[in-house]
Residue, then its C-alpha position, 0 to 999 in steps of 0.5 A: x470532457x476534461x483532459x488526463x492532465x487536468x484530472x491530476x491536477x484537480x484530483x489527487x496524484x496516485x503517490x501522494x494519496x499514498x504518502x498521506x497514509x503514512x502510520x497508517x494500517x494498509x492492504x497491499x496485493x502482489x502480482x503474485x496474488x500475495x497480500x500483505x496488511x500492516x502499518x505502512x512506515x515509509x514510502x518513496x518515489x517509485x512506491x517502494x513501501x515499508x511495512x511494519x506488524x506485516x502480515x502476509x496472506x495467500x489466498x484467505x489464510x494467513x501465511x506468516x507474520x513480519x515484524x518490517x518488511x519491504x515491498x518493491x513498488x513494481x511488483x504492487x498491483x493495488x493499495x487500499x488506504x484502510x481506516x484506522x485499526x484498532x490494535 
């Protein structure tokens, strides 16, 4: 069985996995079942994401649209990396 620190160290760190996304499109679901997709701009050291063409979702309807927004790392409880959309 390998140890925590072993698995890190061969895997991929969460941040890093997340950083290699940059420019490309995302999901992101808030603590407060908010959702937003878009392409992710920027990203830094506390996840704090930037967000371009963001569209927000509550529940399955679409709510609003953003042209940049930022989301505060801590209130993020999952990112999916999503494959390359086309525009």
């Amino acid at each position: 069985m390998r140890s925590a620190t072993t698995s890190m160290e061969t895997g991929k760190k969460p941040l890093y996995m997340v950083s290699k996304y940059v420019n490309r499109f995302i999901r992101v679901t808030l603590k407060n079942d908010l959702v937003y997709e878009g392409t992710m701009v920027d990203c830094d050291n506390y996840m704090n994401l930037v967000i371009e063409k963001a569209v927000e979702y509550q529940g399955e309807s679409k709510k609003a649209q953003y042209p940049r927004i930022l989301i505060r790392g801590n209130n993020i409880v999952y990112i999916q990396l999503l494959p390359a959309q086309k525009e």
